[in-house]
ChimeraX commands (.cxc) that place a marker at each C-alpha (Angstrom):
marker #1 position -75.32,44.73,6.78 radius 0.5
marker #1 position -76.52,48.47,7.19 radius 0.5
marker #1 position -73.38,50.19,7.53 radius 0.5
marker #1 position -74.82,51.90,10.96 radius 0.5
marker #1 position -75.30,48.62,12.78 radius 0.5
marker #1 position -72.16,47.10,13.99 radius 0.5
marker #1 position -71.14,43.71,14.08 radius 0.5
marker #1 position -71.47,43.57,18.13 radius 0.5
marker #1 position -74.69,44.74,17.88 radius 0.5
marker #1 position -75.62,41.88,15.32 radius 0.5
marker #1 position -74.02,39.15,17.18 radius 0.5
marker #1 position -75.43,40.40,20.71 radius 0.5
marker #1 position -79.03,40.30,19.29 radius 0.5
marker #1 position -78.45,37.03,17.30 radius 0.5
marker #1 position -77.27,35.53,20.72 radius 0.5
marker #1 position -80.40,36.95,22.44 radius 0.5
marker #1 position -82.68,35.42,20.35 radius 0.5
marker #1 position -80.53,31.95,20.30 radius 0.5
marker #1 position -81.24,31.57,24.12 radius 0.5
marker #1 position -84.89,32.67,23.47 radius 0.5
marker #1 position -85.20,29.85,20.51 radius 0.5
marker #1 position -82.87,27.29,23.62 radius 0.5
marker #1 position -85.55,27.90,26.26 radius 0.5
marker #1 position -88.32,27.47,24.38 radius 0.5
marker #1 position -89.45,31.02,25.52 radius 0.5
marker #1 position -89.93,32.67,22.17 radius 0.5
marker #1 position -90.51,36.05,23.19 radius 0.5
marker #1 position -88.99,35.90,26.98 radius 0.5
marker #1 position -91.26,36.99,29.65 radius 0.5
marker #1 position -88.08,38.99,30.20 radius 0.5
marker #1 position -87.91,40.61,26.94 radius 0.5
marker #1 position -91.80,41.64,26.97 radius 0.5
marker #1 position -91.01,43.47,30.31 radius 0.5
marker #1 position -88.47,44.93,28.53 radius 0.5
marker #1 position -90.61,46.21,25.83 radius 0.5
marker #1 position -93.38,47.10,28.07 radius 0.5
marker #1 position -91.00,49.42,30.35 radius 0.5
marker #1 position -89.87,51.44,26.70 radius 0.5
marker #1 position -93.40,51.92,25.50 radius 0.5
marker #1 position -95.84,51.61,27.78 radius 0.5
marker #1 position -97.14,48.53,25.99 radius 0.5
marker #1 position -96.34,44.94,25.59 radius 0.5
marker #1 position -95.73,43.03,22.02 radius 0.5
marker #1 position -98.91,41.40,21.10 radius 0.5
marker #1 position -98.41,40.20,17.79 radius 0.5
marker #1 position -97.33,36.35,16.92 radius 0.5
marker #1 position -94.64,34.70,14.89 radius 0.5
marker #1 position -95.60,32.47,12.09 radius 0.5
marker #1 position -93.84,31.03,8.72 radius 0.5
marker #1 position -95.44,31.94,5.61 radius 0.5
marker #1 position -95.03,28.26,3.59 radius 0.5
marker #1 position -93.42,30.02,0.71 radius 0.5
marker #1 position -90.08,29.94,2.32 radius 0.5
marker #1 position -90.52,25.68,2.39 radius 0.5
marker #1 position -91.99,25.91,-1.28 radius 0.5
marker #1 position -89.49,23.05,-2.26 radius 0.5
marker #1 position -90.61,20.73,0.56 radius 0.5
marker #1 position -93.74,18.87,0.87 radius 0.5
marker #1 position -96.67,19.53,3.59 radius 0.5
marker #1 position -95.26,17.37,5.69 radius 0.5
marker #1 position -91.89,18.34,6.04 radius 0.5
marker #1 position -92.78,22.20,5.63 radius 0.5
marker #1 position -94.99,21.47,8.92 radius 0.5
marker #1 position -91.94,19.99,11.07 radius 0.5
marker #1 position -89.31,22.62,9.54 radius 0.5
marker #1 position -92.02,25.46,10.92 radius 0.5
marker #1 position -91.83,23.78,14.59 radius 0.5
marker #1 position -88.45,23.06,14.55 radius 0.5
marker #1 position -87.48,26.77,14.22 radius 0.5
marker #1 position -90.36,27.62,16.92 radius 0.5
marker #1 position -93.06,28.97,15.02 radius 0.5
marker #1 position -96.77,27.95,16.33 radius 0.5
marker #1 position -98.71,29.88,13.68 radius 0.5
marker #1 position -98.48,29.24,9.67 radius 0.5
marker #1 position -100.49,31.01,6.56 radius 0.5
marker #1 position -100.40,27.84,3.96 radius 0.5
marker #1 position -99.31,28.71,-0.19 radius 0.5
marker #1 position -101.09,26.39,-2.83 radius 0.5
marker #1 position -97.54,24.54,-2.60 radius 0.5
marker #1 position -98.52,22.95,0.38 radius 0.5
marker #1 position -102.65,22.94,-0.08 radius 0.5
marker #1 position -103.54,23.24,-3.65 radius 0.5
marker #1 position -106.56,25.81,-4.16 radius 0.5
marker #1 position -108.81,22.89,-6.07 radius 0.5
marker #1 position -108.15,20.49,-2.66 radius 0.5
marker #1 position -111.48,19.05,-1.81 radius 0.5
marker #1 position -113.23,19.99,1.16 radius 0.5
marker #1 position -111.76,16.62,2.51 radius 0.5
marker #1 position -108.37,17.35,1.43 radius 0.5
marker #1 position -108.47,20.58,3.08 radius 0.5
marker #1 position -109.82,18.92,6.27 radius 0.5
marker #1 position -107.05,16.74,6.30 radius 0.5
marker #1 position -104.25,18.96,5.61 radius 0.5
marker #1 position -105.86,21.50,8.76 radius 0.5
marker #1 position -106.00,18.64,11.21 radius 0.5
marker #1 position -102.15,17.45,10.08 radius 0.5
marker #1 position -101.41,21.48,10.85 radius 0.5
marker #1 position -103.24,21.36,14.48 radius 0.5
marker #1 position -101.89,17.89,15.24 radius 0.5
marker #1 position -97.97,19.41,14.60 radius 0.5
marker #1 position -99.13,21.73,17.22 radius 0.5
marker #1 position -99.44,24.74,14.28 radius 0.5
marker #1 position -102.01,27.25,14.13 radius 0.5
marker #1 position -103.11,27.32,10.42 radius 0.5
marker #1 position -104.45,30.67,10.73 radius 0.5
marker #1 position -104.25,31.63,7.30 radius 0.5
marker #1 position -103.09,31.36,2.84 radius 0.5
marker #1 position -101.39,33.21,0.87 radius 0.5
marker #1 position -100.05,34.76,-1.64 radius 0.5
marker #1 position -103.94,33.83,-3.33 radius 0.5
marker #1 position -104.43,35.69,-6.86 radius 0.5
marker #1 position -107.87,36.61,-7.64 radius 0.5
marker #1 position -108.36,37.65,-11.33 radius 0.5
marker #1 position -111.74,36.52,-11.74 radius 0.5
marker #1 position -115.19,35.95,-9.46 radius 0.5
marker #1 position -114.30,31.97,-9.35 radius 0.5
marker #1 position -111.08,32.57,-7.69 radius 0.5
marker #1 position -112.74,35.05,-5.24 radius 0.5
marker #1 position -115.60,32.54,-4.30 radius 0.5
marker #1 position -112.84,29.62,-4.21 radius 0.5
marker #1 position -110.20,31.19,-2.03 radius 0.5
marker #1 position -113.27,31.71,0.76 radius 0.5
marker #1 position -114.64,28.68,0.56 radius 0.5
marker #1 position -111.09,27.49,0.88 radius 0.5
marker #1 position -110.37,29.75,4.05 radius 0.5
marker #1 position -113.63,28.76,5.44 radius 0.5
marker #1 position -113.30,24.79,5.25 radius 0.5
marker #1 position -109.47,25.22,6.65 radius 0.5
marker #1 position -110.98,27.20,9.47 radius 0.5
marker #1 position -108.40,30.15,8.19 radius 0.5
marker #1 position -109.03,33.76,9.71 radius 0.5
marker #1 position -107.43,35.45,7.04 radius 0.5
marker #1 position -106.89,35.53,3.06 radius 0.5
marker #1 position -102.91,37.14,2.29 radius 0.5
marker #1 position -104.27,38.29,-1.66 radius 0.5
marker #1 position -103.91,39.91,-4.38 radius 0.5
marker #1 position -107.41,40.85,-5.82 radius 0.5
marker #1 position -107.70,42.65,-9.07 radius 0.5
marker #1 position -109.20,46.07,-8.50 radius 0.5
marker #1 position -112.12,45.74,-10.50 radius 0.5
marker #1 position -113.12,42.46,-7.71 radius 0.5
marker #1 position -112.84,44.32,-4.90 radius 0.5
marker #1 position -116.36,44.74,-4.10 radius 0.5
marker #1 position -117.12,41.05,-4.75 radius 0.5
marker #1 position -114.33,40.38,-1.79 radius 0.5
marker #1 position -115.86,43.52,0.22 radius 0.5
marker #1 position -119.33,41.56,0.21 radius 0.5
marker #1 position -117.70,38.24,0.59 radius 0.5
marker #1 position -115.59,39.22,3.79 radius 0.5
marker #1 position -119.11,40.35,5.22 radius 0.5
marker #1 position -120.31,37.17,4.92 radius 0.5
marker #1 position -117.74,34.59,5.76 radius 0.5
marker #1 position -116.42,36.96,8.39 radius 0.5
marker #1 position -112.72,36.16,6.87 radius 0.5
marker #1 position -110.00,38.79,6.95 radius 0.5
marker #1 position -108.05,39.37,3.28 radius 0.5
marker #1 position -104.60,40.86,3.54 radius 0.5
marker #1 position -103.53,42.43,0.17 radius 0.5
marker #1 position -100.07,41.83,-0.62 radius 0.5
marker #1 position -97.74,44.17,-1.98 radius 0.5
marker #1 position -94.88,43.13,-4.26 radius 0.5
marker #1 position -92.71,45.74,-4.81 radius 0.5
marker #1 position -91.14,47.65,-8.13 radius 0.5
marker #1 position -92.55,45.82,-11.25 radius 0.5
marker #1 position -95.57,45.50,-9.94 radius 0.5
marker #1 position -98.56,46.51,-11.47 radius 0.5
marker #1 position -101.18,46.28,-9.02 radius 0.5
marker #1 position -100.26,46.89,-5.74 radius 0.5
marker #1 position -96.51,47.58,-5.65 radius 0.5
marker #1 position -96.65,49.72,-2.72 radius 0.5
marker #1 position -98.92,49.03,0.87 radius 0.5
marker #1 position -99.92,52.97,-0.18 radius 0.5
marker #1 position -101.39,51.46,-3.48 radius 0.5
marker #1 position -103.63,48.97,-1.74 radius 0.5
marker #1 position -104.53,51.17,1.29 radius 0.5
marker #1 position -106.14,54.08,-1.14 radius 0.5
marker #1 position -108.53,50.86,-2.84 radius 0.5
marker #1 position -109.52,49.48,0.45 radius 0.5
marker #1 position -109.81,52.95,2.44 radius 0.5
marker #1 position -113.56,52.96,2.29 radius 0.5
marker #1 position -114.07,49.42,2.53 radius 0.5
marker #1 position -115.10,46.97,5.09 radius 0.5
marker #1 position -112.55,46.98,8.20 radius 0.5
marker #1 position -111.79,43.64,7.14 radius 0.5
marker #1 position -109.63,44.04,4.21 radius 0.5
marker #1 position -106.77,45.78,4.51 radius 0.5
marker #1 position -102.61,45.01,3.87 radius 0.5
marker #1 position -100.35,42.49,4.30 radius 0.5
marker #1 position -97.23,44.31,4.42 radius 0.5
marker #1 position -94.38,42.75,3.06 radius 0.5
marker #1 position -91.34,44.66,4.38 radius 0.5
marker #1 position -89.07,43.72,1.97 radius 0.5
marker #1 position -90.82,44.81,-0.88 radius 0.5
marker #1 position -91.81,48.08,0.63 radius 0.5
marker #1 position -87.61,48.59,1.30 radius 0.5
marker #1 position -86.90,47.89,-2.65 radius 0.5
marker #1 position -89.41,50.28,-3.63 radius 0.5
marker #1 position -87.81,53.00,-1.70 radius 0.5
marker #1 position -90.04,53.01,1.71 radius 0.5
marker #1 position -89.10,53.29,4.89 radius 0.5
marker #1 position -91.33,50.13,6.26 radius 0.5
marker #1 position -91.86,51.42,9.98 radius 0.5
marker #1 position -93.00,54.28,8.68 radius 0.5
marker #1 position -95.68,52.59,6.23 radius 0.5
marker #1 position -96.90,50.15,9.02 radius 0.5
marker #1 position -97.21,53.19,10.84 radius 0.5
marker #1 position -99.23,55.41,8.94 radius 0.5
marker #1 position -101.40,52.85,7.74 radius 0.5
marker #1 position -101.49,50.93,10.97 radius 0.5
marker #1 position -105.75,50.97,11.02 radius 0.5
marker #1 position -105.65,48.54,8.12 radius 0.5
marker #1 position -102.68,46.19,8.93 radius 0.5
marker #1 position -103.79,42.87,8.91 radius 0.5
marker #1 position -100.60,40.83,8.07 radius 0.5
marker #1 position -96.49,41.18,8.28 radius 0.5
marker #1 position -94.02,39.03,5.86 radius 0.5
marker #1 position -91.00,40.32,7.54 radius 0.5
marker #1 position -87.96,39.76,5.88 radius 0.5
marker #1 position -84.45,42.17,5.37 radius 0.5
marker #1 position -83.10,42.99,1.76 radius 0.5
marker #1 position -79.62,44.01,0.48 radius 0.5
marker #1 position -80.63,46.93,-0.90 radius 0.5
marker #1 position -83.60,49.81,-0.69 radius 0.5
marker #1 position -84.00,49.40,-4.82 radius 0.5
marker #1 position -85.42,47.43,-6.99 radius 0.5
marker #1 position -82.00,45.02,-7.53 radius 0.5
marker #1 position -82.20,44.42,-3.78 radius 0.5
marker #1 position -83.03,40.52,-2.94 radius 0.5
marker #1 position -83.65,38.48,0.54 radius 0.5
marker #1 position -81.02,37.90,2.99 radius 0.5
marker #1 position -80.64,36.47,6.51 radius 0.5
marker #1 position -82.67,39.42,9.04 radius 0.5
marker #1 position -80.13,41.59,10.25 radius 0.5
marker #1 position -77.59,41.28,7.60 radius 0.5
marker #1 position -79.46,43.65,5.05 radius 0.5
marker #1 position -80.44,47.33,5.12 radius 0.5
marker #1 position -83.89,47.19,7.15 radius 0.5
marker #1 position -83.86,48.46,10.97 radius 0.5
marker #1 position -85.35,45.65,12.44 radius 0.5
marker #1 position -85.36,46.96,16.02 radius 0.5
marker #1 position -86.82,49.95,14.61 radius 0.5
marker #1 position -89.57,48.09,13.23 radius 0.5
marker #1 position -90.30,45.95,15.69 radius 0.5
marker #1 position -90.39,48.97,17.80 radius 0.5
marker #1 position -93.09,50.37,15.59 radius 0.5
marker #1 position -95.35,47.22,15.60 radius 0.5
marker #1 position -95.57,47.46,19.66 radius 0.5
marker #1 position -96.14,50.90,19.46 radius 0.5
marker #1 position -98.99,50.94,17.11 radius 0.5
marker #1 position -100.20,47.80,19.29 radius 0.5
marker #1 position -100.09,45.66,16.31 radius 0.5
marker #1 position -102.08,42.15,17.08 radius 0.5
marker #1 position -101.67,39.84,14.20 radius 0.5
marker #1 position -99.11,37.81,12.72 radius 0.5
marker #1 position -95.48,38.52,12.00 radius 0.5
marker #1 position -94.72,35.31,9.31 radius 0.5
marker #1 position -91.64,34.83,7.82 radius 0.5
marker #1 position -91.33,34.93,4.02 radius 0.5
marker #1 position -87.27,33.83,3.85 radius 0.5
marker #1 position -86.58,33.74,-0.03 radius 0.5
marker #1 position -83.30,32.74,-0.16 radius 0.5
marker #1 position -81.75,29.40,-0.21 radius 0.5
marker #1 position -84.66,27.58,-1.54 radius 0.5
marker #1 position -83.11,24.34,-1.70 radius 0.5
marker #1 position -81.77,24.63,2.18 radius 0.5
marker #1 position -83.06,27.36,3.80 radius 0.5
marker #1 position -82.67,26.05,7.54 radius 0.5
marker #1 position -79.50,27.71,8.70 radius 0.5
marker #1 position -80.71,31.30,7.05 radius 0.5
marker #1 position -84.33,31.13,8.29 radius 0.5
marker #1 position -83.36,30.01,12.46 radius 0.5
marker #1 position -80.59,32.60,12.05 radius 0.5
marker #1 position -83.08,34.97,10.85 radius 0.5
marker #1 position -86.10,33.53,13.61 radius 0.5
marker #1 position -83.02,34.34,16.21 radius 0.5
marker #1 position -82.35,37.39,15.16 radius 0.5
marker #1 position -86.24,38.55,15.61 radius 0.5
marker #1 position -86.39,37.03,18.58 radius 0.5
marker #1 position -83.31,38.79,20.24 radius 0.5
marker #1 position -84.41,42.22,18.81 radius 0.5
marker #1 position -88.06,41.81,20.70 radius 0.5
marker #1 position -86.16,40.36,23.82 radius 0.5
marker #1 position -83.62,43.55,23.53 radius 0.5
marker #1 position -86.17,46.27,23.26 radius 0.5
marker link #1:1,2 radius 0.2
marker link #1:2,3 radius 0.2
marker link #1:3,4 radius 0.2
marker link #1:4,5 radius 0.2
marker link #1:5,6 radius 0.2
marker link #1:6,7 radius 0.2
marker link #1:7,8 radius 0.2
marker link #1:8,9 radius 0.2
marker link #1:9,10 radius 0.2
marker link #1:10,11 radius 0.2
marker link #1:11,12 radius 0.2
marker link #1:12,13 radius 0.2
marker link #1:13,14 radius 0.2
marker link #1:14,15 radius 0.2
marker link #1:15,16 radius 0.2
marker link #1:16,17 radius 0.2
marker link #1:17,18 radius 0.2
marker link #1:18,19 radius 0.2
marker link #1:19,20 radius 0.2
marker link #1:20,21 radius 0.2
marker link #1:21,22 radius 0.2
marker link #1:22,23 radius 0.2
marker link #1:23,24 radius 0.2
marker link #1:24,25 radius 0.2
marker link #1:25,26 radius 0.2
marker link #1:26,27 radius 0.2
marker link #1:27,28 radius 0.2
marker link #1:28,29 radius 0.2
marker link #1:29,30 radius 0.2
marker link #1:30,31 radius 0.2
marker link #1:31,32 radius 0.2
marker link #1:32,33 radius 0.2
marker link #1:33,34 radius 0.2
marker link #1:34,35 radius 0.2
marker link #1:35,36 radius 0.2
marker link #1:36,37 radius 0.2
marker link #1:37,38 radius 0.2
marker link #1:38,39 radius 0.2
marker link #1:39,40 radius 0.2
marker link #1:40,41 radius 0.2
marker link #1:41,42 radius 0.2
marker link #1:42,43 radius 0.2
marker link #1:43,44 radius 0.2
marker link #1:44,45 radius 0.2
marker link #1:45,46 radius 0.2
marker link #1:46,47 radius 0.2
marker link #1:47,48 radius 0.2
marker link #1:48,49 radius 0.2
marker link #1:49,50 radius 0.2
marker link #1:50,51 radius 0.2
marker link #1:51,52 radius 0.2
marker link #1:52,53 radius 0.2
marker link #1:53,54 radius 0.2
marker link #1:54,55 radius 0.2
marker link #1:55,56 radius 0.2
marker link #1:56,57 radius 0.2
marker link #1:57,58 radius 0.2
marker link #1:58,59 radius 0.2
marker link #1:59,60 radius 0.2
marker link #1:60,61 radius 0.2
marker link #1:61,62 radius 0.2
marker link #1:62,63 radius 0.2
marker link #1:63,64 radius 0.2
marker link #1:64,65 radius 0.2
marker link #1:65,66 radius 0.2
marker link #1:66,67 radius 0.2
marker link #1:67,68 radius 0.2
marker link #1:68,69 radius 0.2
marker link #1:69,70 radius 0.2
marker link #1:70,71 radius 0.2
marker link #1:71,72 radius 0.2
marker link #1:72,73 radius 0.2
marker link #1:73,74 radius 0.2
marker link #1:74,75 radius 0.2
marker link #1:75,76 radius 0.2
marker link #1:76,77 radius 0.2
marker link #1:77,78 radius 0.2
marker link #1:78,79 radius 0.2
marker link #1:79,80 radius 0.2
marker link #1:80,81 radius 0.2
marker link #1:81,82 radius 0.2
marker link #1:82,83 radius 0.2
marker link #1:83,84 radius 0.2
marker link #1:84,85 radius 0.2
marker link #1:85,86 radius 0.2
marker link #1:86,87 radius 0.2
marker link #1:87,88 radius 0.2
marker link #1:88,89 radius 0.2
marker link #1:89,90 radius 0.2
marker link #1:90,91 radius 0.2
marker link #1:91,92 radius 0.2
marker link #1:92,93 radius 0.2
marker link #1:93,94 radius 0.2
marker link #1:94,95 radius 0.2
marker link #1:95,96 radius 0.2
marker link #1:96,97 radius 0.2
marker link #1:97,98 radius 0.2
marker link #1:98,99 radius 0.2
marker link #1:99,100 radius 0.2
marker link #1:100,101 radius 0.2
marker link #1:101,102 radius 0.2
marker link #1:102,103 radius 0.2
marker link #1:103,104 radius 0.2
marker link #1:104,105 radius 0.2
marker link #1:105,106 radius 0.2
marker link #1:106,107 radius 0.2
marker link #1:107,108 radius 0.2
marker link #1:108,109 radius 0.2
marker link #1:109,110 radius 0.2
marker link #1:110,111 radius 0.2
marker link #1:111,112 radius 0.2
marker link #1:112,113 radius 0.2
marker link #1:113,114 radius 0.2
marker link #1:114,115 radius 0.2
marker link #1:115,116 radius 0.2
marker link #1:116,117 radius 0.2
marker link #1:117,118 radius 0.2
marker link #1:118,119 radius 0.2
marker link #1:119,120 radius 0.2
marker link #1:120,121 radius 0.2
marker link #1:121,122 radius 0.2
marker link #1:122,123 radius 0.2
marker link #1:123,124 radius 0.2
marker link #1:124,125 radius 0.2
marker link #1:125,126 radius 0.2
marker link #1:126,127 radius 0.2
marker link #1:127,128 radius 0.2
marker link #1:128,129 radius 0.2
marker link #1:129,130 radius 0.2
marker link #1:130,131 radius 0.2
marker link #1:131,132 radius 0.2
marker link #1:132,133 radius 0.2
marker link #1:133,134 radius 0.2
marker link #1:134,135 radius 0.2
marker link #1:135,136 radius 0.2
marker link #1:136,137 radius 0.2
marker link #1:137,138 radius 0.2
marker link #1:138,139 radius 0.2
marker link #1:139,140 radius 0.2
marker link #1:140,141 radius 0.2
marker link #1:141,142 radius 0.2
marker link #1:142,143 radius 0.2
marker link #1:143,144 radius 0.2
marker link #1:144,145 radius 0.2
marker link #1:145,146 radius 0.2
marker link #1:146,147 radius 0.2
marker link #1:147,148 radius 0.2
marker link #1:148,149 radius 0.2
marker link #1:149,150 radius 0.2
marker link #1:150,151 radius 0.2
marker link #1:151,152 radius 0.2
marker link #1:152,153 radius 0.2
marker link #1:153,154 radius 0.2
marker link #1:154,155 radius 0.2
marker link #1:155,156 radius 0.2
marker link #1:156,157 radius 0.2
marker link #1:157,158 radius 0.2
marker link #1:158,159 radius 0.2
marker link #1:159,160 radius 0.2
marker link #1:160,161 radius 0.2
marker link #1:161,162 radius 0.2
marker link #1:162,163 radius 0.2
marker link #1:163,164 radius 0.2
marker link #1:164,165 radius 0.2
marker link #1:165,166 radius 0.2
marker link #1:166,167 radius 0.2
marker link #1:167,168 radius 0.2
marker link #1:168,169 radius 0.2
marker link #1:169,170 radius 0.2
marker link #1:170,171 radius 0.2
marker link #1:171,172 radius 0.2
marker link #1:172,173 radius 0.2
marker link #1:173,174 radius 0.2
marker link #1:174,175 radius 0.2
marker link #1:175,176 radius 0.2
marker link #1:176,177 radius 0.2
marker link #1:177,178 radius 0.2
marker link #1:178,179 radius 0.2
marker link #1:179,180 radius 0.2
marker link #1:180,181 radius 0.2
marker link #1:181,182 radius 0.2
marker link #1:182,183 radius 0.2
marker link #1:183,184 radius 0.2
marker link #1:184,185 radius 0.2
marker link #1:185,186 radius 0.2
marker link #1:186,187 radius 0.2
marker link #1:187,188 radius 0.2
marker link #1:188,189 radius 0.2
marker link #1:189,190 radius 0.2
marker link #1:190,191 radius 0.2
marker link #1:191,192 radius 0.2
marker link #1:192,193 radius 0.2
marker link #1:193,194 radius 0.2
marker link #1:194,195 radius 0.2
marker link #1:195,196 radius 0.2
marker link #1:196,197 radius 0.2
marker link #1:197,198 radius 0.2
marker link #1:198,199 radius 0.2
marker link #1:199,200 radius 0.2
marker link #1:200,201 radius 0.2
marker link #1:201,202 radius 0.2
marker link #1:202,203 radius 0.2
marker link #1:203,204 radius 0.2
marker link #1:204,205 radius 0.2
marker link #1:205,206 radius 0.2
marker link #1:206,207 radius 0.2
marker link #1:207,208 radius 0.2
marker link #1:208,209 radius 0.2
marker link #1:209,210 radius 0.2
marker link #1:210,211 radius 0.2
marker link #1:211,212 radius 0.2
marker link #1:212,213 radius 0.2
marker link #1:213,214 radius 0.2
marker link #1:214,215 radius 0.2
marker link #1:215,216 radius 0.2
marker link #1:216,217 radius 0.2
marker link #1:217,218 radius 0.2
marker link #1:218,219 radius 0.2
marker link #1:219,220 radius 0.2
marker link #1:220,221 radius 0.2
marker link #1:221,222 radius 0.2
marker link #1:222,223 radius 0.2
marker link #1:223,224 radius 0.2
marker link #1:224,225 radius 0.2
marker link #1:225,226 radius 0.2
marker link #1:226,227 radius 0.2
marker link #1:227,228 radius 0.2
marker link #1:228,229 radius 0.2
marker link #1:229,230 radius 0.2
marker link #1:230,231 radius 0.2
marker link #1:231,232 radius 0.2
marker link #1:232,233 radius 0.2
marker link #1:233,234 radius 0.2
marker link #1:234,235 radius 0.2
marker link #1:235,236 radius 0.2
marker link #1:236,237 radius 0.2
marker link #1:237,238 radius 0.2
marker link #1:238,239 radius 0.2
marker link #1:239,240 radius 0.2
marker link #1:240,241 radius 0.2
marker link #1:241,242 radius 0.2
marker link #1:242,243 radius 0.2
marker link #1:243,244 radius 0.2
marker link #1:244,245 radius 0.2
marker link #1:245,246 radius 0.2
marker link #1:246,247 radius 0.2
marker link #1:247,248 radius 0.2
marker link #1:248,249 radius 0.2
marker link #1:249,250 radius 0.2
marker link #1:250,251 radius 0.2
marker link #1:251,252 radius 0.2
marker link #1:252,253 radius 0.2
marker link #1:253,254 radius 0.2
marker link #1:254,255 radius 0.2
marker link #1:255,256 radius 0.2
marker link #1:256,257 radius 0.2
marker link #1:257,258 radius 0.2
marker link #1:258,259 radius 0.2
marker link #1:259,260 radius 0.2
marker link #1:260,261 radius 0.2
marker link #1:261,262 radius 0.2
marker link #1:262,263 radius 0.2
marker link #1:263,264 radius 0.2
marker link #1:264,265 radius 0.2
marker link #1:265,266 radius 0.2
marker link #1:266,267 radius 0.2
marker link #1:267,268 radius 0.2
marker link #1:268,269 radius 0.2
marker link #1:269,270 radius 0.2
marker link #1:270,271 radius 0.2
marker link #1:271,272 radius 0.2
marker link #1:272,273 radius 0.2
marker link #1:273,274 radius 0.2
marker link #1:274,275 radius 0.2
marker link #1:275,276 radius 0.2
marker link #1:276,277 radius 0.2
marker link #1:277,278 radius 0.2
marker link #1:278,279 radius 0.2
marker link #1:279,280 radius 0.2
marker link #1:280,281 radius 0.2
marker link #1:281,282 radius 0.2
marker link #1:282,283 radius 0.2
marker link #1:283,284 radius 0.2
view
């Protein structure tokens, strides 16, 4: 835990967000005001799972481990809908996401390193009834997305992945490719990454708040490249600082969770972490 934040305040939040998950409120009616009354505006993003954190369960159970811990919106990895799925398969796998009471608004991460992965991933989105594409294009496809965006009308999110990466480790290296772009491509920003490379993530999603599209929120151990996933509030990200940036720059989207740890049971980390969240919005 950031050495700044005391235990109190971590066990006050966590308990917050536990009667928010009890009453089936989410983000308390109470907690908006709260919000509202500090900034003059209300929270209007979402909360959502991104499937990677169920990658060792199948569709199925991935679908009632999302509702269980609350979340009403999901973004789907190839895990859980393989990219070569048949139109039918899709089909299938978006009405067992509506029927478990799931918005299935988007996929993700989705590598494009060649023109049949760009056309695929759309015509993926597109049969799923996705709004938006969390990718990674290669720089020299860029324009193929740009036209494709225009006409499938389908958001794509790039994806940033931290140190070692050599394509878009930093929100800042996607943001200068996409600048000119259609409105419709623009970052997923995953806060955890942008922490190990050194970045303060409020003040990314901040100054490139016209092109965020997407949040993987998440907390780290440490603001370097060694630093891995842990339960949210226990690492070194201010999450009420964050969250205080995403109503303030009126973010709209979706605010999945991308919990990396504990692959093989990662239940008690993720609601702990879903609580947390929920008691930092309800506190603000």
């Amino acid at each position: 835990m950031e050495p700044t934040r005391s235990r109190r305040e971590f066990l006050q939040i966590a308990s917050m967000g536990a009667a928010a998950s009890l009453t089936g409120l989410g983000c308390s009616q109470a907690g908006v005001a709260r919000a509202q009354d500090r900034t003059g505006r209300k929270p209007r993003f979402q909360l959502g799972m991104a499937s990677y954190t169920l990658r060792k369960f199948d569709l199925d159970q991935a679908l009632k481990m999302t509702r269980r811990v609350g979340l009403t919106h999901i973004a789907l990895k190839d895990f859980h809908l393989a990219m070569d799925s048949s139109p039918e398969q899709i089909r299938e796998v978006a009405t067992k996401a509506k029927d478990a009471g799931l918005t299935l608004y988007g996929c993700g991460v989705v590598y494009m390193r060649n023109e049949a992965q760009v056309h695929q991933a759309f015509d993926y989105a597109k049969t799923a009834g996705m709004k938006t594409i969390i990718g990674v294009p290669n720089y020299d496809l860029l324009p193929l997305v740009n036209q494709k965006i225009k006409e499938y009308d389908i958001k794509v999110a790039i994806h940033n992945h931290g140190p070692g990466d050599k394509v878009y480790p930093l929100p800042s290296t996607a943001y200068e490719k996409v600048r000119d772009l259609d409105k419709r491509i623009g970052l997923c920003n995953d806060i955890g990454h942008t922490m190990r490379s050194g970045v303060d993530p409020s003040e990314s999603v901040r100054r490139y708040a016209d092109r965020l599209l997407d949040v993987h929120i998440k907390d780290v151990t440490a603001a370097e490249a060694k630093g891995s996933t842990c339960e949210i509030g226990r690492g070194v990200i201010d999450i009420p600082k964050f969250i205080r940036t995403l109503v303030e720059i009126d973010y709209a989207g979706i605010v999945s969770f991308e919990y990396e740890k504990d692959e093989n049971d990662p239940m008690p980390g993720l609601a702990e972490s879903v609580g947390y969240v929920r008691g930092v919005i309800a506190s603000i």
